[in-house]
C-alpha positions in Angstrom: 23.2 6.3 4.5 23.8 10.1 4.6 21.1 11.0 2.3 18.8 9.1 4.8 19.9 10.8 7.8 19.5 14.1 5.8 15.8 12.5 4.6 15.2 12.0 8.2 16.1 15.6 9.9 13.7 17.6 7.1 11.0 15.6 7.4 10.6 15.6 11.2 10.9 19.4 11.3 9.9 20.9 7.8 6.7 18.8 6.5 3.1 19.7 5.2 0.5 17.0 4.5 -3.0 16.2 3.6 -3.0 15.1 7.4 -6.8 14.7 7.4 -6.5 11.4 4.9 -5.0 9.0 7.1 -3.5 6.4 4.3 -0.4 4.9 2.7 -0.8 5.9 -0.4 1.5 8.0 -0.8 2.2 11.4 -3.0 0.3 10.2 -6.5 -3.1 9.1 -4.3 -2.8 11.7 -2.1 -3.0 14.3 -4.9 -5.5 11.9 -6.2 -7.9 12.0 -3.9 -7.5 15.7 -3.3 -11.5 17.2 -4.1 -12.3 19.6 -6.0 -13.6 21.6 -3.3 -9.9 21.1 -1.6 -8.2 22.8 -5.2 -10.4 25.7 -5.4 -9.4 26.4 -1.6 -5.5 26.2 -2.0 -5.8 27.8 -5.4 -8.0 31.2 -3.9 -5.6 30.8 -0.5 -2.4 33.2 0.1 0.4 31.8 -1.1 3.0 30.8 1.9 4.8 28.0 3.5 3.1 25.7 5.2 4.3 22.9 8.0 2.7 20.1 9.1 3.0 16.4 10.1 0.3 13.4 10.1 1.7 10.4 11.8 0.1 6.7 12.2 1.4 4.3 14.5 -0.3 1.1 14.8 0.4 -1.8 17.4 -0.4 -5.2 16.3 -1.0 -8.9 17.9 -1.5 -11.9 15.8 -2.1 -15.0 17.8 -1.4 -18.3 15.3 -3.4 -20.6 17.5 -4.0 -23.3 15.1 -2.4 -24.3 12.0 -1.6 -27.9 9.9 1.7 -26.8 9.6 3.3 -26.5 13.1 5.8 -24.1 12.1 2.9 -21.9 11.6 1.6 -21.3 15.1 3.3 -18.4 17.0 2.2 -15.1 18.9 3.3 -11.8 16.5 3.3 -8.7 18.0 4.9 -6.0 15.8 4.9 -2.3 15.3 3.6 -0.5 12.2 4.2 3.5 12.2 4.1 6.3 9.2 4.8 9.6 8.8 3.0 11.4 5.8 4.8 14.8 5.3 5.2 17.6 2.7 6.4 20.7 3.1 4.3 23.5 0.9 6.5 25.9 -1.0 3.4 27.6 -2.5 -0.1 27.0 -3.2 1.4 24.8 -6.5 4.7 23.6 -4.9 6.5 21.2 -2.7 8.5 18.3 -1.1 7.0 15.0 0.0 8.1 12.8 2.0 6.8 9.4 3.4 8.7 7.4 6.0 7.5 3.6 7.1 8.3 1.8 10.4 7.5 -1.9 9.6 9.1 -5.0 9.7 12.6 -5.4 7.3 13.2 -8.8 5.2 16.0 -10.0 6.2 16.9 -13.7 4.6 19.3 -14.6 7.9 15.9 -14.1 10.2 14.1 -16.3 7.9 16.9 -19.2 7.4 17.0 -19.6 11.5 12.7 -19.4 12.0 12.9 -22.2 9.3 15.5 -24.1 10.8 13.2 -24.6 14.1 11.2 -27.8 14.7 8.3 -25.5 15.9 7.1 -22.4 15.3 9.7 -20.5 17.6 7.3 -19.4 20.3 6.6 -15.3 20.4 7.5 -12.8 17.8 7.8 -9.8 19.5 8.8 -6.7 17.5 11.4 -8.3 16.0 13.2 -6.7 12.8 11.4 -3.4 13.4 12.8 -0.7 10.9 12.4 2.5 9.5 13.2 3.6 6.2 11.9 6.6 3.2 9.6 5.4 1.1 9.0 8.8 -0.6 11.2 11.1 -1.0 10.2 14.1 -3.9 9.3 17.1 -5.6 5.8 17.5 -6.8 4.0 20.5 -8.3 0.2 20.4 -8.0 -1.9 22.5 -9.6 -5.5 22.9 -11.3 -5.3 20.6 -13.8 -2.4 18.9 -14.1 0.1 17.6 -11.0 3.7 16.3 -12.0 6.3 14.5 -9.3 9.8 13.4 -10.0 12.1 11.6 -7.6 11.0 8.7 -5.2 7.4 7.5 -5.1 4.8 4.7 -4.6 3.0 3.9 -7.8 -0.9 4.5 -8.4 -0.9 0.8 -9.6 -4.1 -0.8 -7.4 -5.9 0.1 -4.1 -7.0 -3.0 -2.6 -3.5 -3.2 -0.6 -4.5 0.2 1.4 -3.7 -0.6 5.5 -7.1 0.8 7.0 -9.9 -1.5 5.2 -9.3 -4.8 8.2 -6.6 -6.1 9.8 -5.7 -8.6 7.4 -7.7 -8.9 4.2 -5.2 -5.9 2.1 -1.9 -8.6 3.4 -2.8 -10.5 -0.1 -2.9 -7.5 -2.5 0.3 -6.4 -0.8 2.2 -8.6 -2.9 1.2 -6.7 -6.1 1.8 -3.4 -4.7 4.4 -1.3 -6.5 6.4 1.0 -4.0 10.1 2.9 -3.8 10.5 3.9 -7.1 12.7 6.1 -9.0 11.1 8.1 -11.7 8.9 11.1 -12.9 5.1 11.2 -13.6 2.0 13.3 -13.6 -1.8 13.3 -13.2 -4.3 15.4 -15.4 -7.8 15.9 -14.2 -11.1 16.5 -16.0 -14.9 16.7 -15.1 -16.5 17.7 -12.0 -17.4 14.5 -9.6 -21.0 15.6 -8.6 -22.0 16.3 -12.2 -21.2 13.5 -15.0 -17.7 12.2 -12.7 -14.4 13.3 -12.0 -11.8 11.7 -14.6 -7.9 11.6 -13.0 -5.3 9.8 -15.5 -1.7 9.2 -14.4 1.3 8.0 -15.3 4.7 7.6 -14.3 8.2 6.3 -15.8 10.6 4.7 -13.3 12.8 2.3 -12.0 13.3 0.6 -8.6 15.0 1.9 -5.8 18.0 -0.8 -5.4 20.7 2.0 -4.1 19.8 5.2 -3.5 17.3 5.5 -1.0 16.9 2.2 0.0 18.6 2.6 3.8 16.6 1.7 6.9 17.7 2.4 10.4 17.2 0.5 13.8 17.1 -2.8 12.0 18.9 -3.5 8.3 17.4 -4.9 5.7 18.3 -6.7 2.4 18.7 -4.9 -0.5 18.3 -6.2 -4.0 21.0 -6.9 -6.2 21.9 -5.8 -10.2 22.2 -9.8 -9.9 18.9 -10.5 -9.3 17.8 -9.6 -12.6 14.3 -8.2 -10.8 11.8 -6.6 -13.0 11.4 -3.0 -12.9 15.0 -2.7 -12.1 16.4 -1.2 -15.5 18.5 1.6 -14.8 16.5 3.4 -17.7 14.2 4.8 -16.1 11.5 5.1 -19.6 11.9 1.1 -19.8 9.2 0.5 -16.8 6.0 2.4 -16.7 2.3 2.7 -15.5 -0.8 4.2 -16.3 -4.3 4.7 -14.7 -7.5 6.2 -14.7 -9.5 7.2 -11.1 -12.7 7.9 -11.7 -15.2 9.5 -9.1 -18.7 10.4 -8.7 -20.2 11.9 -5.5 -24.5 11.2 -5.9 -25.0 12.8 -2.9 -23.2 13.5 0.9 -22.1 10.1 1.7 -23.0 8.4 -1.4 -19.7 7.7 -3.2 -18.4 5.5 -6.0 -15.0 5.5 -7.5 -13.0 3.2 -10.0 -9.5 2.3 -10.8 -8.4 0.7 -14.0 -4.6 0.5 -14.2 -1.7 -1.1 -16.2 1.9 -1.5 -15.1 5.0 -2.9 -17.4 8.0 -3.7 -15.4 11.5 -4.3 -17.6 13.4 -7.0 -17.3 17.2 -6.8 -17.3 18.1 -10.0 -19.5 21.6 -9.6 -18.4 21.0 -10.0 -15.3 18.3 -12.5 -15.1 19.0 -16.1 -14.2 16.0 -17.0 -16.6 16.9 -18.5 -19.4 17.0 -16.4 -22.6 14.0 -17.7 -24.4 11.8 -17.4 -21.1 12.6 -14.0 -20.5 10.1 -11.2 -21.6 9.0 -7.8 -19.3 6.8 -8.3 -16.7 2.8 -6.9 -17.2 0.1 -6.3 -14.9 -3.6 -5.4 -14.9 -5.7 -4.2 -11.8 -9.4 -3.2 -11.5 -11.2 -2.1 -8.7 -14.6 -0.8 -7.1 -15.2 1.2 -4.4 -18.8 2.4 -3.2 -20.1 4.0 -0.4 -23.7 3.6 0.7 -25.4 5.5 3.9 -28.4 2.8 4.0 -29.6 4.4 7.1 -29.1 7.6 9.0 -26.4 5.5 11.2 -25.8 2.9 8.8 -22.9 3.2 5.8 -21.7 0.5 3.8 -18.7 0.5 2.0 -17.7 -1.9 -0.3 -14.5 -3.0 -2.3 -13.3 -5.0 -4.9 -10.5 -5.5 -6.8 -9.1 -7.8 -9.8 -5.5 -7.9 -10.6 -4.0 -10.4 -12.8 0.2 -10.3 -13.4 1.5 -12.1 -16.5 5.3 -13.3 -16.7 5.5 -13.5 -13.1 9.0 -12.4 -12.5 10.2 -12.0 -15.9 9.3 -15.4 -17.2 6.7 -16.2 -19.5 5.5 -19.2 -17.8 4.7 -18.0 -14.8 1.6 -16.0 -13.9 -0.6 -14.7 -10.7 -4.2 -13.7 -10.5 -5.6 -12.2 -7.4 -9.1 -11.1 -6.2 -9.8 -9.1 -3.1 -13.1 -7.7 -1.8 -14.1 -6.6 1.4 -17.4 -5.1 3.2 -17.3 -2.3 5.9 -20.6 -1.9 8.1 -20.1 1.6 9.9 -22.6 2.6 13.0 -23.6 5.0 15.2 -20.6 6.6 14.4 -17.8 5.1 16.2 -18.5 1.2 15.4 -17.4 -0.4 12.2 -18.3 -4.4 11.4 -16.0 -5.6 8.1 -15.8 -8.5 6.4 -13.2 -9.3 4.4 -12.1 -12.2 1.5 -8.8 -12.5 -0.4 -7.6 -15.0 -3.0 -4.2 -15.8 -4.7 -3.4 -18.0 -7.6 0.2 -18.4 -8.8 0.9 -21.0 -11.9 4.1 -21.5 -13.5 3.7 -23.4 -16.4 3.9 -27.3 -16.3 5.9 -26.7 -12.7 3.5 -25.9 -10.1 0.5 -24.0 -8.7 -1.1 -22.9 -5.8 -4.0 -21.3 -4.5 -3.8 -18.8 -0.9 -7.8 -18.1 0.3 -8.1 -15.9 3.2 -11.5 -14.7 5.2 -11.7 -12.4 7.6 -14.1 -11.3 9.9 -13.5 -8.3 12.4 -15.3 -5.4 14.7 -13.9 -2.1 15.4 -14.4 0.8 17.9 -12.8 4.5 16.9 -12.6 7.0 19.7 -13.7 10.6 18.9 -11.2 13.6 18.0 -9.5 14.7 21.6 -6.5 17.3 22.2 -4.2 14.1 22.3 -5.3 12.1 19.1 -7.3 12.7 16.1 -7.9 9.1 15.5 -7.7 6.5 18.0 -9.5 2.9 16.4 -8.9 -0.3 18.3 -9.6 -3.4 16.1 -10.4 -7.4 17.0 -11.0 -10.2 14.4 -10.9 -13.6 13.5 -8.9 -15.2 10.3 -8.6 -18.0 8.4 -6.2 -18.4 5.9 -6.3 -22.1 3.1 -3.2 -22.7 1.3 -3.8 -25.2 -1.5 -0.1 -26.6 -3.2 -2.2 -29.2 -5.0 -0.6 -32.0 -3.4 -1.4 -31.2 -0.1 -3.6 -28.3 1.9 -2.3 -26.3 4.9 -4.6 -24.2 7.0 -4.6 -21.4 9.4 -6.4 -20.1 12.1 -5.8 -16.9 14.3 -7.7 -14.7 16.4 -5.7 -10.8 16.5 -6.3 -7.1 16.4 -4.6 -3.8 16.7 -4.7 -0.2 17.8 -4.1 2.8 15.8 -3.3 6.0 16.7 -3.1 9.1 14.4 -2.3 12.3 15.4 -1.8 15.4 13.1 0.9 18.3 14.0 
């Protein structure tokens, strides 16, 4: 708990960030995503220390009005914060740090909501935590970018927090976060001539107790028991690559792709899955991004994403595939329109299957830049959510929406 207390008091008084990208990516998208134009800047800047904070907080309301499945319907209302910092050593050097307010698992919370007859009436900010979810070095420069101690993984994108307000939940479940481990990024080509190439890698292994702490609310920690993948103490046992590729065709004409491929170890020890089911855990994910100014007010921007997971788990016979893609309408500068579908499909071999659809539809209004916010975006929808076990069909229906409030310091 110390080292989180220590994580805490540097953050909140000695950060630098990219505080203009308002994201969750954390450190290996952040550097990513930085533009060429953004490198030749910092590279031709004095060198010095730099301190700065970005911070997102986010308050949102989920009304369950209708579901098959009584224990479904409920009113959530929860609060979501982050703070994206970094503190700048030099133009090449620093510390990063990410810290997430959100709400903790806890397996005592869940036992007494599924103990109730109904769905337990309002949820209102119950569980709310905080906790690092990066904590490293990094050194960034021209070419090449390296980072070693605790990091999200550039594994996916569809799971990023500001496309919707609920269409990223289902990619969620294959996003790869709080690791232990080192890695690097190498960058080639130039994005407005024939594309900007960024590979990565990274070798890890989970977080299970270091830096997994959170304050304000606990939360379950995993155990050597568990036998989860990715949670070999080696740390060159588990590892990830991608490729990011960019090309800018003109001002606000953008595409980008992301082909990336993840192997998570399995400790057979540990595992409760019997010996001849047991094999490391592999995943695939392919996305699209493009950005498309159709009219002087008009831009669409469109995702999609494929990710497929084999030996779900550890074990051979089980496997997920998942398929997200959503559509953002932005106009006249401060209104946005999205639309939004995601699908899961878990199979475990000659056991089960099921099949989680979710639609979205939603319209958002985002205030312009004042002395007291940089962003403020309020956001309304409608969802629907089809759960198909095969042997019977649940389905959901809420109306919700949230605002979100960034402010860079």
């Amino acid at each position: 708990m110390k080292f989180f207390y220590l994580f805490l008091i540097v953050t909140f008084f000695c950060c630098e960030s990219f505080a203009a990208k308002e994201n969750n990516f954390g450190i290996f998208r952040s550097l990513i995503s930085e533009s060429a134009e953004e490198i030749e800047s910092r590279e031709s800047s004095i060198s010095k220390v730099k301190f700065d904070n970005s911070l997102v907080l986010s308050v949102f309301a989920n009304d369950e009005y209708q579901s098959s499945n009584r224990k479904d319907e409920f009113l959530d209302t929860r609060l979501r914060g982050r703070l994206n910092s970094y503190l700048s050593l030099s133009n090449h050097f620093l510390l990063s740090g990410f810290l997430r307010m959100d709400t903790m698992n806890q397996s005592l919370e869940t036992a007494r909501r599924n103990a109730l007859s109904s769905g337990g009436g309002d949820r209102s900010f119950e569980n709310e935590g905080v906790f690092a979810e990066e904590l490293n070095f990094a050194y960034n420069g021209k070419k090449h970018a390296f980072v070693v101690g605790k990091f999200d993984l550039n594994f996916g994108t569809a799971w990023r927090f500001n496309r919707g307000i609920w269409t990223y939940s289902i990619a969620d479940n294959y996003r790869q976060k709080e690791k232990l481990g080192l890695g690097g990024v190498y960058r080639m080509g130039v994005s407005k001539k024939t594309g900007r190439y960024e590979f990565s890698y990274a070798f890890f292994t989970n977080d299970r107790k270091n830096l997994d702490n959170s304050v304000i609310t606990g939360r379950d920690s995993t155990h050597k028991s568990d036998g989860v993948p990715g949670d070999s103490r080696s740390i060159l046992q588990s590892y990830v690559a991608a490729l990011d590729i960019d090309f800018d065709f003109a001002e606000k004409e953008k595409l980008n792709y992301h082909f990336s491929y993840l192997n998570l170890a399995v400790n057979e020890r540990s595992s409760s899955i019997a010996p001849a089911k047991i094999s490391d855990q592999k995943n695939w994910a392919a996305g699209i991004n493009y950005k498309y100014p159709v009219a002087e007010n008009l831009l669409l921007d469109a995702l999609a994403e494929y990710a497929v997971v084999k030996n779900l788990g550890g074990n051979i016979d089980a496997s997920e595939k998942y398929l997200t893609t959503n559509v953002i309408a932005r106009f006249n500068q401060n209104w946005n329109l999205t639309l939004g579908y995601a699908k899961q499909h878990n199979a475990v071999v000659e056991t089960s299957s099921y099949d989680k659809n979710l639609s979205e539809i939603s319209v958002g209004y985002e205030f312009l830049k004042t002395a007291f916010f940089d962003r403020l975006l309020f956001q309304v929808g409608y969802k629907n959510q089809r759960d198909n076990y095969k042997t019977s069909l649940e389905s959901r229906n809420s109306f919700g929406g949230f605002v979100r409030y960034q402010k860079n310091f």
